[in-house]
MDTraj code that builds the backbone (N, CA, C; nanometers):
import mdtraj as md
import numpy as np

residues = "UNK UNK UNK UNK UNK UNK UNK UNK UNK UNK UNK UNK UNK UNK UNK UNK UNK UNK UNK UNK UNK UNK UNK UNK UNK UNK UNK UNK UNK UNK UNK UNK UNK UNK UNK UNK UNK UNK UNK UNK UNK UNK UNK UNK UNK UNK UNK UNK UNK UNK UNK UNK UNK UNK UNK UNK UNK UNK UNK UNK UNK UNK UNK UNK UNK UNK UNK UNK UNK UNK UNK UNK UNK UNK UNK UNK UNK UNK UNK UNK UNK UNK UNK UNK UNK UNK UNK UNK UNK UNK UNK UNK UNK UNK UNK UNK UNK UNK UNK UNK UNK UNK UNK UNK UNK UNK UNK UNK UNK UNK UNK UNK UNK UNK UNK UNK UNK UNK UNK UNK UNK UNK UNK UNK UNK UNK UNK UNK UNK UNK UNK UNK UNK UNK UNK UNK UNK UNK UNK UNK UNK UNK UNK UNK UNK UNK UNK UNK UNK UNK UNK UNK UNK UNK UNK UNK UNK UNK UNK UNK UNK UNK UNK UNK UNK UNK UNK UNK UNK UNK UNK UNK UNK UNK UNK UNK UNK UNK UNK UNK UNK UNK UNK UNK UNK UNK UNK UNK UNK UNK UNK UNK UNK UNK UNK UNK UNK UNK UNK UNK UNK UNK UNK".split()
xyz = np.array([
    [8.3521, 8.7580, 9.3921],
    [8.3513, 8.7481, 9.2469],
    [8.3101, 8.6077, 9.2019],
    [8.3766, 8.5074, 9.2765],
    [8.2834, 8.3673, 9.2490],
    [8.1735, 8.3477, 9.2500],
    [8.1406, 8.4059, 9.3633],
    [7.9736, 8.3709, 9.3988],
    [7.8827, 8.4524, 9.2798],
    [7.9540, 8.5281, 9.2167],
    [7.8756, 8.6379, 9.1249],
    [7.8686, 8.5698, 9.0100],
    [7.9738, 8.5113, 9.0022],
    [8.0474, 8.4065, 8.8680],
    [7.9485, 8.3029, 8.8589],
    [7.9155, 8.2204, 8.9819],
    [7.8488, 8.1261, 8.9564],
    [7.6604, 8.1229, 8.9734],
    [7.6335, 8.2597, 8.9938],
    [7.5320, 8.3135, 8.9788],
    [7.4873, 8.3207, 8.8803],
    [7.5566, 8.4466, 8.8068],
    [7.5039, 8.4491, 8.6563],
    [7.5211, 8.3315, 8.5804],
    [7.6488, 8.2020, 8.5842],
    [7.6052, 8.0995, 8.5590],
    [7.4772, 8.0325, 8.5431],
    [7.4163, 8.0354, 8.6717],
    [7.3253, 7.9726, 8.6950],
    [7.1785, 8.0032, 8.6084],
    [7.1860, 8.1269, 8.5994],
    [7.0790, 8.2015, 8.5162],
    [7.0624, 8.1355, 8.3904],
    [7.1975, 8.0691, 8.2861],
    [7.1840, 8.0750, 8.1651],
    [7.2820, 8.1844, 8.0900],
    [7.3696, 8.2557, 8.1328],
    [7.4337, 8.2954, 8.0735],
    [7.5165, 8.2166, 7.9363],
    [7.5717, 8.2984, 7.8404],
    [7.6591, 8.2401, 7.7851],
    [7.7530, 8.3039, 7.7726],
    [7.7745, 8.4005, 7.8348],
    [7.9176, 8.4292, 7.8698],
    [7.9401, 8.5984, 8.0031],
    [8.0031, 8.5796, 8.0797],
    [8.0544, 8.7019, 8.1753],
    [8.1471, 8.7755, 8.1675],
    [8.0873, 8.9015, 8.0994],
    [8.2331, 9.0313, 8.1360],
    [8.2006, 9.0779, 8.2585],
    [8.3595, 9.1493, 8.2809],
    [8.4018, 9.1800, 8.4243],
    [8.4203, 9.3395, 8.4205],
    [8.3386, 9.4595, 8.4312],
    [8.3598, 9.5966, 8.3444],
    [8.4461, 9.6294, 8.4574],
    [8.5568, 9.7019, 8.4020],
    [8.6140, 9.7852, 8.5056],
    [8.7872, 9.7248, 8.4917],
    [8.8674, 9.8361, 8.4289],
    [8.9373, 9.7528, 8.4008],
    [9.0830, 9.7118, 8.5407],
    [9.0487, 9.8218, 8.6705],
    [9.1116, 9.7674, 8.7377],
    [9.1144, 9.6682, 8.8084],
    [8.9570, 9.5870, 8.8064],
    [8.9714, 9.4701, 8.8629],
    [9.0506, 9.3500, 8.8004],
    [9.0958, 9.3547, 8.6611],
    [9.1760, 9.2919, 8.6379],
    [9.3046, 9.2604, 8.7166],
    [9.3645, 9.3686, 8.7749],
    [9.4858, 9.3348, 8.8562],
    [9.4657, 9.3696, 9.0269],
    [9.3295, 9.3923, 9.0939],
    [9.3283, 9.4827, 9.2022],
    [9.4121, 9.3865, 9.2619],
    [9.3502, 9.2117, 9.2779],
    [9.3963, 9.1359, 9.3521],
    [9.5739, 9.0448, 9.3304],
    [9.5713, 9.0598, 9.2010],
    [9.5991, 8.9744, 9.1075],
    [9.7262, 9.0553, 9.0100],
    [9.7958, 9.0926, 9.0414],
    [9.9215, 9.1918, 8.9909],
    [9.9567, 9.1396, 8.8779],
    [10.0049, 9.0384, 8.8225],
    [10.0569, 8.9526, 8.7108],
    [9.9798, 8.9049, 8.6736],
    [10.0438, 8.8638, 8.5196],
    [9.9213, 8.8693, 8.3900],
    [9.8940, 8.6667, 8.4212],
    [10.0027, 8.6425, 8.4942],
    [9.9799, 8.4945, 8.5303],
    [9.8701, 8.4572, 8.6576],
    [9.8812, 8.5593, 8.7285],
    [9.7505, 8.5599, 8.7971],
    [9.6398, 8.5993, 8.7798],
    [9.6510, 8.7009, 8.6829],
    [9.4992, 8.7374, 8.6620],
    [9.4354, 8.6351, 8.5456],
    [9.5208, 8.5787, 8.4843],
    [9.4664, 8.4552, 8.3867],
    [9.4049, 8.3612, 8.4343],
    [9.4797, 8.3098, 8.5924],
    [9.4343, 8.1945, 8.6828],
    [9.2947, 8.2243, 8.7455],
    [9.3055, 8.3951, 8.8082],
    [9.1393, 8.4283, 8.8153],
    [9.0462, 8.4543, 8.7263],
    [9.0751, 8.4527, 8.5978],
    [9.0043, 8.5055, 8.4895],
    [8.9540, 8.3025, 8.4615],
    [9.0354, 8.2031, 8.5192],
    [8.9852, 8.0309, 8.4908],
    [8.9355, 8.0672, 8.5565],
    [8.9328, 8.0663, 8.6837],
    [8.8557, 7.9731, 8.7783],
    [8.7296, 8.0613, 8.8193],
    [8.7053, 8.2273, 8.7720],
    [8.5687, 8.2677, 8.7443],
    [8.4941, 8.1947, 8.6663],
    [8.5882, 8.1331, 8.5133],
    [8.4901, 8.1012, 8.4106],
    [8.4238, 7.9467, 8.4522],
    [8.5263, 7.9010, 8.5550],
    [8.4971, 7.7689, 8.6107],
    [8.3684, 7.7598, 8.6757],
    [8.3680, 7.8898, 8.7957],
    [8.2597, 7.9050, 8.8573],
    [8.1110, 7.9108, 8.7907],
    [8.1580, 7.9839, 8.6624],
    [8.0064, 8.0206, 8.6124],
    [7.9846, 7.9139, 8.5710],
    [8.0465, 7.7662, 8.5103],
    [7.9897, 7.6876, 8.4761],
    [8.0879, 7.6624, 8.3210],
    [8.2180, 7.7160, 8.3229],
    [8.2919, 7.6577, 8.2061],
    [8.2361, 7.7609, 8.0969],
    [8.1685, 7.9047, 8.1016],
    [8.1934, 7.9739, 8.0283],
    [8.2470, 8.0850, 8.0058],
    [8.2979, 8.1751, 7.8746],
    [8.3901, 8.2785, 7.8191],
    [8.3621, 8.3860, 7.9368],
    [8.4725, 8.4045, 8.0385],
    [8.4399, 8.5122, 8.1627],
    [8.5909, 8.6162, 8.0911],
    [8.4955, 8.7445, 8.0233],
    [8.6084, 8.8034, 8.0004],
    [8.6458, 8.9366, 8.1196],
    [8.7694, 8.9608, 8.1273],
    [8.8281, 9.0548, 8.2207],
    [8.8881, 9.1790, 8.1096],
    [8.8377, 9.2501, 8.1554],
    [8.8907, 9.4145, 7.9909],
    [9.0588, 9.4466, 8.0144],
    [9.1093, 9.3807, 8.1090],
    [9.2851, 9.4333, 8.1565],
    [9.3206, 9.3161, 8.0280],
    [9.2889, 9.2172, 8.0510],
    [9.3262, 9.0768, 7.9607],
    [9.2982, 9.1546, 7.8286],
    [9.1609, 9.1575, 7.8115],
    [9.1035, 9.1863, 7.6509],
    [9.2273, 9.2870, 7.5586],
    [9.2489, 9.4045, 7.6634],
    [9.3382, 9.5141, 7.6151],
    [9.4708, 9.4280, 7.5904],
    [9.4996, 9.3403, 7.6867],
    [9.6546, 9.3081, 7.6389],
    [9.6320, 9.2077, 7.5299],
    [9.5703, 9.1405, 7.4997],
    [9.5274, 8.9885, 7.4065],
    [9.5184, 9.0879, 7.2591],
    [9.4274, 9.2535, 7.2842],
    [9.4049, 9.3132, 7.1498],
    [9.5460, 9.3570, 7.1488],
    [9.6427, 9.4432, 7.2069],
    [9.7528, 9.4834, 7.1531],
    [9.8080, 9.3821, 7.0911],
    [9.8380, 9.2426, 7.1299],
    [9.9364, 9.1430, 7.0758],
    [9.9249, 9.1584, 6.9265],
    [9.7071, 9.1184, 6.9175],
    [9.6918, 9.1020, 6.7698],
    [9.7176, 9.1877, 6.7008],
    [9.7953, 9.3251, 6.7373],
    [9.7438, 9.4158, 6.6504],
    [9.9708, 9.4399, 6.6578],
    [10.0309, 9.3660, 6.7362],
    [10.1491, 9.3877, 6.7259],
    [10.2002, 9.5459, 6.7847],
    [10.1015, 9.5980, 6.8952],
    [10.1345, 9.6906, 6.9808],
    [10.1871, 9.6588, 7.0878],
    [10.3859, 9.7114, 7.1164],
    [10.4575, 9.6674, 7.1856],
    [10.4912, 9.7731, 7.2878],
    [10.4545, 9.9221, 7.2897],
    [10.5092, 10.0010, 7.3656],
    [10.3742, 10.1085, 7.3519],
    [10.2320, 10.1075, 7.3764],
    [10.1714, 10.1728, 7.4336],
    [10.1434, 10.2816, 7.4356],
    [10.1142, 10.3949, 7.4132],
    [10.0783, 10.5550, 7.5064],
    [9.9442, 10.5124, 7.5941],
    [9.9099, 10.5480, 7.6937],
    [9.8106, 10.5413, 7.7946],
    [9.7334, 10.6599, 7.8512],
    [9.6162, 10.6549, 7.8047],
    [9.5549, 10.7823, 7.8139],
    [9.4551, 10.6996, 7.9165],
    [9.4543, 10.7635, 8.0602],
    [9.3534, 10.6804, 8.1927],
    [9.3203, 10.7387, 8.2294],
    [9.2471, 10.8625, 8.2064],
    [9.1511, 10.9607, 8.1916],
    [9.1035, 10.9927, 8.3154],
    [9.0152, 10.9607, 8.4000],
    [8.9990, 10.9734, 8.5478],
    [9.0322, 10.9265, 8.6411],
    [9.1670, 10.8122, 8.6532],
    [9.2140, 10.7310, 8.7274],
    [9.3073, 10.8193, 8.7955],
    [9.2825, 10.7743, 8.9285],
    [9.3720, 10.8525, 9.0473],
    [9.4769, 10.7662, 9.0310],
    [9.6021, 10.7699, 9.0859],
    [9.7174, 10.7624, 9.0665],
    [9.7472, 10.6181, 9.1435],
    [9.7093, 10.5671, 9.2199],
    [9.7027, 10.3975, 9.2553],
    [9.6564, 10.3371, 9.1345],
    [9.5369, 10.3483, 9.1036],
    [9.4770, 10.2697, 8.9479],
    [9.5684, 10.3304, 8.8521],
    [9.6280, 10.4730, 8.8090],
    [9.6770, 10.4415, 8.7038],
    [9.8359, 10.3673, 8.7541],
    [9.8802, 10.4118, 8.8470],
    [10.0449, 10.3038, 8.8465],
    [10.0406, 10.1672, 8.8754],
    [9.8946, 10.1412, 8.8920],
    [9.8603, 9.9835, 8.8577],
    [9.8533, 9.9221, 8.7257],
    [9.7784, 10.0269, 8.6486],
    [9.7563, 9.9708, 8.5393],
    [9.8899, 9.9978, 8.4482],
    [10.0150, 10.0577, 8.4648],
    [10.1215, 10.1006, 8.4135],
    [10.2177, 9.9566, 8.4720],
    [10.2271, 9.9058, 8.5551],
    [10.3002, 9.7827, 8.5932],
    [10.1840, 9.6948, 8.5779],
    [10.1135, 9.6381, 8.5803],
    [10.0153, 9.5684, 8.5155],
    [10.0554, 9.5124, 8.3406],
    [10.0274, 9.6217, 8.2392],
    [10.0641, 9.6197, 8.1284],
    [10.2312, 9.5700, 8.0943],
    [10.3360, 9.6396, 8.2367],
    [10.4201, 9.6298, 8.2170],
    [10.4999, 9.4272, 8.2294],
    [10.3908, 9.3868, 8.3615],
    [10.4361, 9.2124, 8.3502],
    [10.3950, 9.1480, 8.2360],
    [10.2778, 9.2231, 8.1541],
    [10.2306, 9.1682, 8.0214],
    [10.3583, 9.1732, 7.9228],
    [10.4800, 9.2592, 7.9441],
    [10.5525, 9.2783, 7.8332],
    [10.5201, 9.3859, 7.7676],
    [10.4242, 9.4771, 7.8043],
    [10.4276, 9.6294, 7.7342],
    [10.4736, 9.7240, 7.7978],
    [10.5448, 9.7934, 7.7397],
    [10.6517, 9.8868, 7.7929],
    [10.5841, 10.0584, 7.7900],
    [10.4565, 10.1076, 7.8070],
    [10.4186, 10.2413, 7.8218],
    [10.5272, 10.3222, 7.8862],
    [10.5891, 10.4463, 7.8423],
    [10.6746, 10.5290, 7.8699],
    [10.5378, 10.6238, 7.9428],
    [10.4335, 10.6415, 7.8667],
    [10.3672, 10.7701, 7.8913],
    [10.2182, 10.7096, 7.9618],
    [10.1848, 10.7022, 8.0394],
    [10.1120, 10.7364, 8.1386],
    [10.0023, 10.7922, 8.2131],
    [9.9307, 10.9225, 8.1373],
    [9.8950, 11.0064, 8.1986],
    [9.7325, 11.0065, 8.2734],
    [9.6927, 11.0907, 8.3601],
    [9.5138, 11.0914, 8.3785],
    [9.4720, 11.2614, 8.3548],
    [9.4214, 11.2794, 8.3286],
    [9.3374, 11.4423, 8.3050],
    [9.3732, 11.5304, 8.4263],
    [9.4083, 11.4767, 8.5236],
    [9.4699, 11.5842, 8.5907],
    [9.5837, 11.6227, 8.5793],
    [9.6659, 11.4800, 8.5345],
    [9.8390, 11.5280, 8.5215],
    [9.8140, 11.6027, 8.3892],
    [9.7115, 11.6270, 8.3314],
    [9.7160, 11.6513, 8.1471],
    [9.6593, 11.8053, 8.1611],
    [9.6312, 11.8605, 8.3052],
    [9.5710, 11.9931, 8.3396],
    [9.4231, 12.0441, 8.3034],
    [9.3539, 11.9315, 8.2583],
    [9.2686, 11.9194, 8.2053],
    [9.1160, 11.9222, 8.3252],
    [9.1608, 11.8741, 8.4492],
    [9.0684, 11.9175, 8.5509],
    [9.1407, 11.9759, 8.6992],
    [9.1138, 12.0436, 8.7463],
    [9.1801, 12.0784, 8.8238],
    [9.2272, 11.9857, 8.9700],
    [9.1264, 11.8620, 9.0193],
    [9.2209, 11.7124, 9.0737],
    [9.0818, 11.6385, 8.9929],
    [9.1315, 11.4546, 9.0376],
    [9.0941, 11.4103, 9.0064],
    [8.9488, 11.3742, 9.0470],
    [8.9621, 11.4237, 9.1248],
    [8.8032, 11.4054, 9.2064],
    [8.6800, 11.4910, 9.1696],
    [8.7783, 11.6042, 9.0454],
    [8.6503, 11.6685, 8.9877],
    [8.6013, 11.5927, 8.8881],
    [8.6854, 11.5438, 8.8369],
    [8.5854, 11.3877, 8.7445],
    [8.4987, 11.3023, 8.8205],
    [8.5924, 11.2455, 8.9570],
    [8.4596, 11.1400, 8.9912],
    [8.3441, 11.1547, 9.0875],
    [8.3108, 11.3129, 9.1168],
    [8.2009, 11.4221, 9.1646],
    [8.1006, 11.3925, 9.0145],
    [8.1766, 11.4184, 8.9336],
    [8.0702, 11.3578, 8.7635],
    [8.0287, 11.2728, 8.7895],
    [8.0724, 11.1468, 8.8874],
    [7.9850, 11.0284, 8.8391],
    [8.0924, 10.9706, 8.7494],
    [8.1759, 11.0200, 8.6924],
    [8.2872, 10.9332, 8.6312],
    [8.2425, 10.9297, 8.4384],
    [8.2351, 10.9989, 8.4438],
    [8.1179, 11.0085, 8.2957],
    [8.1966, 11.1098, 8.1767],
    [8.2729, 11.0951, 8.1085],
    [8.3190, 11.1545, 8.0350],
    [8.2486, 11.2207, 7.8766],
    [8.2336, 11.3634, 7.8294],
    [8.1966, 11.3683, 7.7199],
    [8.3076, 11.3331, 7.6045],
    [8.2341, 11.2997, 7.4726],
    [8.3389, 11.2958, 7.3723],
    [8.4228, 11.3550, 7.3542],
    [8.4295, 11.5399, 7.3715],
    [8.4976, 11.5828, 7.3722],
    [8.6028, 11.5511, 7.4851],
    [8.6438, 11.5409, 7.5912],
    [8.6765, 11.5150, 7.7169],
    [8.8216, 11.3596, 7.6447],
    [8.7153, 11.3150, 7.5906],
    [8.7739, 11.1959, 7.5827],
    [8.9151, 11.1854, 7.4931],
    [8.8612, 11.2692, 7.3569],
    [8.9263, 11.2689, 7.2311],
    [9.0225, 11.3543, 7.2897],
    [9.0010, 11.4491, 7.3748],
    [9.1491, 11.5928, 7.4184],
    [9.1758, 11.5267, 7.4846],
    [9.1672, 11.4651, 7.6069],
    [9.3069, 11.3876, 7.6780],
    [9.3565, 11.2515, 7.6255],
    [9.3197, 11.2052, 7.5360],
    [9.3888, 11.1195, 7.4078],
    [9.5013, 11.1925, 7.3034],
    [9.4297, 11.3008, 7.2445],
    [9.5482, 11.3532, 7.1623],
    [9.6322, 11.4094, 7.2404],
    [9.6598, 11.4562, 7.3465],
    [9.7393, 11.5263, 7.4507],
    [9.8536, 11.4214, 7.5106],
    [9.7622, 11.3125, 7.5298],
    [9.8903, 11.1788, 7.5409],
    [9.9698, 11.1294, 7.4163],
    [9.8772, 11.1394, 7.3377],
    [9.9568, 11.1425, 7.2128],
    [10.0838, 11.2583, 7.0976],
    [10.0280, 11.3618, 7.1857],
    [10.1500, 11.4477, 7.1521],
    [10.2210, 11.4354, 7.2528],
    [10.2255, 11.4130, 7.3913],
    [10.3281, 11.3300, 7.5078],
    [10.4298, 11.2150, 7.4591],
    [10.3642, 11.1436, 7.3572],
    [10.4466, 10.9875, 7.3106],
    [10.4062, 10.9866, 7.2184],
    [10.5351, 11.0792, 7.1170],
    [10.4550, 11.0782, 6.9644],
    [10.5605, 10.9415, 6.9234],
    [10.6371, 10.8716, 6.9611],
    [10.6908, 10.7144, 6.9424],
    [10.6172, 10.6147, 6.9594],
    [10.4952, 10.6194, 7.0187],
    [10.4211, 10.5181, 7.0714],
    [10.3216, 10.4430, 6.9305],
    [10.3471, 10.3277, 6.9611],
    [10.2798, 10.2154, 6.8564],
    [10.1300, 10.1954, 6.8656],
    [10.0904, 10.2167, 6.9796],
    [9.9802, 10.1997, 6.9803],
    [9.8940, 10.3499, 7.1007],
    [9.7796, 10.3360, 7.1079],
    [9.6943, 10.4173, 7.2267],
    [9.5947, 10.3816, 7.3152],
    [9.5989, 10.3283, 7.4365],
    [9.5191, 10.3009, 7.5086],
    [9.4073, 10.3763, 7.5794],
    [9.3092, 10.3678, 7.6114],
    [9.2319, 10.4850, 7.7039],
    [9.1213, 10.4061, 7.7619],
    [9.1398, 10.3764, 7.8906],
    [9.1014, 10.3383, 7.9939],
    [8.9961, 10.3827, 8.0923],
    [8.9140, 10.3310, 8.1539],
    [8.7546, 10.4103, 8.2310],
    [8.6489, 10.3949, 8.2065],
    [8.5327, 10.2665, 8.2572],
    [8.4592, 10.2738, 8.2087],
    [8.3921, 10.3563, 8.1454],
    [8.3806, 10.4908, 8.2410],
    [8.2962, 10.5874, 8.1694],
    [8.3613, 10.6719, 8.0408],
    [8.4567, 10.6001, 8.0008],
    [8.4866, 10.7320, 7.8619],
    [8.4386, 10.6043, 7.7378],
    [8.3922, 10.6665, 7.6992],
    [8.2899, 10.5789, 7.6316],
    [8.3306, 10.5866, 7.4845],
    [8.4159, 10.5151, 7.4228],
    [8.5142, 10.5538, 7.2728],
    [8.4434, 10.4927, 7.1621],
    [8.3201, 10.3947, 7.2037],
    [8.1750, 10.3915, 7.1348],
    [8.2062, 10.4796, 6.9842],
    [8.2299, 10.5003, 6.8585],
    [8.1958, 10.5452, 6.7376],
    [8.2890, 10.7185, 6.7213],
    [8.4101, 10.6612, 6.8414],
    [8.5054, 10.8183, 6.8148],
    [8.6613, 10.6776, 6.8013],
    [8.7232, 10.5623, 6.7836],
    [8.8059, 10.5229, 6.7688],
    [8.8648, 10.5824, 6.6067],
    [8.8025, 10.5310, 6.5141],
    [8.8070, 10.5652, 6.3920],
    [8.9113, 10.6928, 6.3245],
    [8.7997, 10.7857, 6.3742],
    [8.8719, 10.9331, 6.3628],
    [8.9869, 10.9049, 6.4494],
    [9.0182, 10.8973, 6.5669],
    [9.1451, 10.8749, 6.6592],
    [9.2195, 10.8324, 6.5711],
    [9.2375, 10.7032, 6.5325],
    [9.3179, 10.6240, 6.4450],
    [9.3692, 10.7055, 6.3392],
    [9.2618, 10.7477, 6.2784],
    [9.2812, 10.8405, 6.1333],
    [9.3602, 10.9558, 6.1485],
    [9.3662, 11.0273, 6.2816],
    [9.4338, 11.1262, 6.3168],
    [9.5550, 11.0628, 6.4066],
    [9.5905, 10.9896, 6.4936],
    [9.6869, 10.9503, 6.5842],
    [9.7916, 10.8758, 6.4843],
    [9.7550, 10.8164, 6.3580],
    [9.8176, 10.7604, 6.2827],
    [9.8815, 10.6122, 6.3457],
    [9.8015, 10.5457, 6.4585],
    [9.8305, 10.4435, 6.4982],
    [9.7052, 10.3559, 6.6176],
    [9.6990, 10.2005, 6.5944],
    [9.6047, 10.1724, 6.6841],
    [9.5383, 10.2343, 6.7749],
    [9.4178, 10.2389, 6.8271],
    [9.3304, 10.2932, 6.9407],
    [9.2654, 10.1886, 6.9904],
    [9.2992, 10.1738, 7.1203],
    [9.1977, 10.0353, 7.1878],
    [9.1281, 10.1403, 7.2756],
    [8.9910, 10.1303, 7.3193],
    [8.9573, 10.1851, 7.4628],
    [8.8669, 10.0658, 7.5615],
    [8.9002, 10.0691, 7.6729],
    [8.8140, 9.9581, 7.7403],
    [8.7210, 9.9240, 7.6874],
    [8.5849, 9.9805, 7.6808],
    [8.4771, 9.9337, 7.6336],
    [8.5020, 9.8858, 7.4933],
    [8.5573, 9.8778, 7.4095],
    [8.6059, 9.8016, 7.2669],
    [8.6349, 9.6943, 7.3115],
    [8.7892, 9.6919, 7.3385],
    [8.8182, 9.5789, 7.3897],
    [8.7394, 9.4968, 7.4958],
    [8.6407, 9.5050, 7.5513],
    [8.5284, 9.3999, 7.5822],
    [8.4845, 9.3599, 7.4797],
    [8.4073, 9.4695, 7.4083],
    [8.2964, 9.3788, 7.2870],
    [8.4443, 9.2968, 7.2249],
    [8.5547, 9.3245, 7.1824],
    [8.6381, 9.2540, 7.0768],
    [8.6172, 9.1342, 7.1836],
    [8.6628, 9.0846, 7.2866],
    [8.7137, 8.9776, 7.3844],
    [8.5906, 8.8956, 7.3464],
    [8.4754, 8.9818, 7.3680],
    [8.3571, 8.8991, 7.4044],
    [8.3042, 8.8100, 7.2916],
    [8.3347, 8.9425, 7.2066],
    [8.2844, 8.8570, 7.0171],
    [8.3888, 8.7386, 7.0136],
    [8.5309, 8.7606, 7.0543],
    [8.6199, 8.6625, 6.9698],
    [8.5905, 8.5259, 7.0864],
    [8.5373, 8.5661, 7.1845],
    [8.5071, 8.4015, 7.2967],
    [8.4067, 8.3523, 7.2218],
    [8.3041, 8.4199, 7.2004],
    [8.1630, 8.3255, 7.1344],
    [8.1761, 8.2949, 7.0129],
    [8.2483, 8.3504, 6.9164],
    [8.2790, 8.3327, 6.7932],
    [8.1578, 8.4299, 6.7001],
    [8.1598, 8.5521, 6.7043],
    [8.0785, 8.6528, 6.6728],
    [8.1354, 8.7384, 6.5720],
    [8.1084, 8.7867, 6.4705],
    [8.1213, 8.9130, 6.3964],
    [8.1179, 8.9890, 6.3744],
    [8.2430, 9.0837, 6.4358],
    [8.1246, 9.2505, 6.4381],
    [8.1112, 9.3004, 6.3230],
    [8.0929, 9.4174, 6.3323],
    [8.0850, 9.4754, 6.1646],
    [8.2005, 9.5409, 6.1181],
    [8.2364, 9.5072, 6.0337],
    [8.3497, 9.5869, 5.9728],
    [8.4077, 9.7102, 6.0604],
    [8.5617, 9.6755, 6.1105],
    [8.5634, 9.8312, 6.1361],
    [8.4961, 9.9145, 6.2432],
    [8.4496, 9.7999, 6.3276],
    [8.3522, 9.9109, 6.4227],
    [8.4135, 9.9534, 6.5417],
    [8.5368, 9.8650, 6.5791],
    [8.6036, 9.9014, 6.6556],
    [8.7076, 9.9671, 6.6282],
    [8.7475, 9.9671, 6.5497],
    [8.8683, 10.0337, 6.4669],
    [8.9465, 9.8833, 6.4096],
    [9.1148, 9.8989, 6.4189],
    [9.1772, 9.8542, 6.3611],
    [9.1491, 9.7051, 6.3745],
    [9.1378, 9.6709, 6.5061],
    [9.1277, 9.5545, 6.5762],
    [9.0146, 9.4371, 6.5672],
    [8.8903, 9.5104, 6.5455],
    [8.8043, 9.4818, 6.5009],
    [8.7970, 9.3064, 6.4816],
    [8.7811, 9.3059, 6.3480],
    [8.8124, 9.1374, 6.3084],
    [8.9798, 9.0746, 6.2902],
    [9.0711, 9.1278, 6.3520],
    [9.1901, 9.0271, 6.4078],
    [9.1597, 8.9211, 6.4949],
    [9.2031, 8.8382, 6.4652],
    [9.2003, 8.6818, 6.5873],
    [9.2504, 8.7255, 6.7203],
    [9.1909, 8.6508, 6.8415],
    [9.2702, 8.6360, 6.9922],
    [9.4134, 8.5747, 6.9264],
    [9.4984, 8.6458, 6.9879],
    [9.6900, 8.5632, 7.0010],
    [9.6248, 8.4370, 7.0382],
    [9.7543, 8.3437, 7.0183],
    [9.7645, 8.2199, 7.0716],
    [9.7496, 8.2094, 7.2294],
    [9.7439, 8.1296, 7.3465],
    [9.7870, 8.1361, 7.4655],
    [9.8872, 8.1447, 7.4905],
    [9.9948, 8.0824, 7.3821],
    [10.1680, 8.0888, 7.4291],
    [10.1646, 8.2283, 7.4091],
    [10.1404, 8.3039, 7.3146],
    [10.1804, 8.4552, 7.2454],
    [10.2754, 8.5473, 7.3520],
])
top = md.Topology()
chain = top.add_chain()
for i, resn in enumerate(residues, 1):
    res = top.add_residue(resn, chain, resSeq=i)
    for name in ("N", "CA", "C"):
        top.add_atom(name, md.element.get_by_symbol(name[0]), res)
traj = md.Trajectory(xyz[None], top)
């Protein structure tokens, strides 16, 4: 990951995301370690914004004052998702609910998703979201995790119907990435989160 770090450095980058949100913790279990690898990537590239999407997701809940989660991890086999469930959990978020499309009956194992290629349709995406969400109808906020579910211009409606925050990986990059360079998205494009500030570092 260094050598990759200080690669694209080298090119001219002005800034490195890291897609995938279990590499945030594969090596790196605590949110204090994955911060220390999330420096010393940005070190490598040359001292610039190296964002990690495990970070982005926890940095967007703070701003948005989401303390207890629902987790919708859509094609994640059961190592990645009870990673990413204690993961969130050294961050201080407390997810009760959990689930991936197979525990949700939604494919018959998980490996019939990643025979796809890992590629989720909208529909796909939005039903094992509301399904976690009638699982943890207490939950403050909604996560949904995988590169390939792609929540691209379906957060909105979620929100409007879940009646509470929606982060999905790929958001929370562009949010991380806009708020490192100091960028503007457009109104609303991510949903709630959108134009809120990064927390403090103490946060």
């Amino acid at each position: 990951m260094q050598v990759a770090a200080r690669s694209l450095g080298r090119t001219g980058c002005k800034a490195v995301v890291l897609s995938g949100t279990p590499f945030t913790w594969a090596h790196d279990p605590t949110e204090a370690d994955a911060r220390a690898l999330q420096a010393r990537l940005s070190r490598a590239a040359g001292h610039i914004p190296f964002v990690f999407p495990g970070l982005a997701i926890v940095d967007a809940c703070r701003s948005l004052g989401i303390k207890r989660p629902a987790c919708c991890t859509t094609y994640y086999p059961a190592d990645w998702r009870d990673g990413w469930a204690g993961f969130l959990r050294d961050c201080g978020l407390g997810p009760n609910v959990v689930l991936s499309m197979d525990q949700l009956d939604m494919v018959p194992a998980i490996n019939a998703v990643s025979e796809q290629g890992w590629t989720l349709s909208a529909d796909d995406i939005v039903a094992s979201a509301r399904a976690v969400r009638q699982a943890d109808p207490d939950a403050d906020g909604m996560l949904i995790t995988g590169a390939g579910a792609n929540t691209y211009g379906l957060i909105n409606d979620m929100e409007r119907e879940f009646g509470i925050p929606v982060i999905g990986a790929d958001g929370a990059i562009l949010w991380g990435l806009a708020r490192a360079m100091e960028v503007e998205l457009a109104d609303g494009c991510l949903g709630q989160v959108t134009n809120v500030p990064m927390p403090s570092p103490s946060a």
